[in-house]
C-alpha positions in Angstrom: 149.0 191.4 103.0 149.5 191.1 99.3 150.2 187.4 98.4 153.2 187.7 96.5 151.8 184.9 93.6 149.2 187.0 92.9 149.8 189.1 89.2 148.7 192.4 91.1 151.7 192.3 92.8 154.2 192.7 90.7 152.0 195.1 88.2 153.3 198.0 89.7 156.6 196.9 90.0 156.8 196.2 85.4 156.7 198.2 82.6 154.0 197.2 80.1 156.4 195.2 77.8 157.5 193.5 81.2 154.0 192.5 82.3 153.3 191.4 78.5 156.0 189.0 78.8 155.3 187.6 82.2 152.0 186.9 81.4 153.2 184.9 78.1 155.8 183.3 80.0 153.4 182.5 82.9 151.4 180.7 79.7 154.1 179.1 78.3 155.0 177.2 82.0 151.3 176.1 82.3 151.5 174.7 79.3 154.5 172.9 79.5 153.5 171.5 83.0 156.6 173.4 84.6 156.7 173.0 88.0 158.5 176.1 89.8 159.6 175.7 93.4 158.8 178.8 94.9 155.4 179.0 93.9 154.5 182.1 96.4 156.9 184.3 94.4 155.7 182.6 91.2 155.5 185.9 89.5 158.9 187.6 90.7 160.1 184.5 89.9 159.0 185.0 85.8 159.8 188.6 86.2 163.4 187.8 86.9 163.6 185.4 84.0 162.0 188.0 81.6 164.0 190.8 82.9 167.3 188.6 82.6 166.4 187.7 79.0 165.4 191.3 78.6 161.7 189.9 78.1 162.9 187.9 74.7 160.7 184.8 75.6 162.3 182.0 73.7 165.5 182.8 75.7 163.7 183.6 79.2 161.8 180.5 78.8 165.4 178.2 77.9 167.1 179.9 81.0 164.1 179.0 83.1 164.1 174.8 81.4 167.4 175.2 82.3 167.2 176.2 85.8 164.8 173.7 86.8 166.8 170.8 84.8 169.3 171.9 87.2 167.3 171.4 90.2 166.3 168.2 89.4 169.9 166.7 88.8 171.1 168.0 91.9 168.0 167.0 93.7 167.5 170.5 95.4 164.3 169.9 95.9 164.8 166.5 98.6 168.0 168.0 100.0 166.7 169.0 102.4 165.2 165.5 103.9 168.4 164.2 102.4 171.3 165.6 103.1 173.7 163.9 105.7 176.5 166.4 106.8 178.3 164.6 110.2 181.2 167.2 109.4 179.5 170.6 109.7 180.6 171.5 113.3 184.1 171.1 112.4 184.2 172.7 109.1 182.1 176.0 110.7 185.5 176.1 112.7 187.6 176.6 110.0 185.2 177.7 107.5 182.9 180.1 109.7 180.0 181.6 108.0 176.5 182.6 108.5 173.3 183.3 106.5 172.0 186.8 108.5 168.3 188.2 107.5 168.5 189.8 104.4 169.4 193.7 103.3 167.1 197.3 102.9 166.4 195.3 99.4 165.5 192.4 100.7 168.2 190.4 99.6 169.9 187.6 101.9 172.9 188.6 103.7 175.6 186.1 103.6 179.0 186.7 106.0 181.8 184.8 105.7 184.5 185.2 108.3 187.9 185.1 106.1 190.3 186.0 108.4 189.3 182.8 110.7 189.0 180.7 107.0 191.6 177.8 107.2 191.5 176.1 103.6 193.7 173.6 104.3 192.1 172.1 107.4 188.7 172.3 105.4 189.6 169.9 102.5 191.1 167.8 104.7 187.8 167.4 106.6 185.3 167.6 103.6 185.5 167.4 99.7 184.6 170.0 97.6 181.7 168.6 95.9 180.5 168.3 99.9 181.1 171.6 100.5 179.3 172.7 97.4 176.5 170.7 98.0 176.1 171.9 101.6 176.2 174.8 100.4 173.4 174.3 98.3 171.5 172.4 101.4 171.8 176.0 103.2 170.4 177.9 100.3 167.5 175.7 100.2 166.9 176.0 104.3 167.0 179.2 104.1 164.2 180.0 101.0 162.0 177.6 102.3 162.1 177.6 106.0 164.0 180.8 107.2 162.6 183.1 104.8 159.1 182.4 104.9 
């Protein structure tokens, strides 16, 4: 099994200029004491930056601060020791939805049932800034325990 942090991994999976600019990236994150919270997919996880950012550094590198500044506000990274949600039985009944393995392209599957959605009973059992951040909780269960 290839360990998915490893550079050799993604080397085949880069153009040149791509792999030029995750390695510079991967330098500039060292350097700057960036902590990233997948660190198995630590270099898919530059590679996406770069190829967002079409591998212009500077702006791969500010999108990446920015990301983690984002983390760290919303506390994504405790959420899930954290999070209290009593209301989650009842809003799955009127907001049903489900997280199901992922696609052919390993991407997570995400089914929301909208003919059973009842808005209107939902924010009158949870807020949206609740909903949002469970929504956030569930993310976060499912990279780091589901996923793995």
């Amino acid at each position: 099994e290839v360990v998915r942090k490893d550079l050799a991994f993604v080397e085949e999976r880069v153009t040149e200029e791509e792999l030029a600019a995750i390695v510079l990236l991967s330098q500039r994150v060292q350097a700057k004491g960036y902590k990233l919270p997948f660190d198995d997919d630590y270099y898919l996880t530059l590679m996406r930056y770069c190829r967002a950012r079409n591998c212009q550094l500077d702006k791969s590198e500010e999108m990446l601060a920015a990301m983690l500044k984002w983390r760290e506000v919303e506390g994504a990274d405790t959420i899930l020791s954290t999070w209290q949600y009593p209301e989650r039985d009842q809003v799955l009944l009127c907001y049903p939805h489900v997280h199901h393995k992922t696609d052919k392209k390993g991407r997570p599957v995400f089914y929301v049932h909208v003919g059973q959605l009842d808005p209107v009973a939902l924010l009158k059992l949870t807020s949206e800034p609740r909903l949002q951040r469970n929504h956030l909780y569930e993310w976060e269960e499912l990279l780091k325990i589901k996923f793995p």
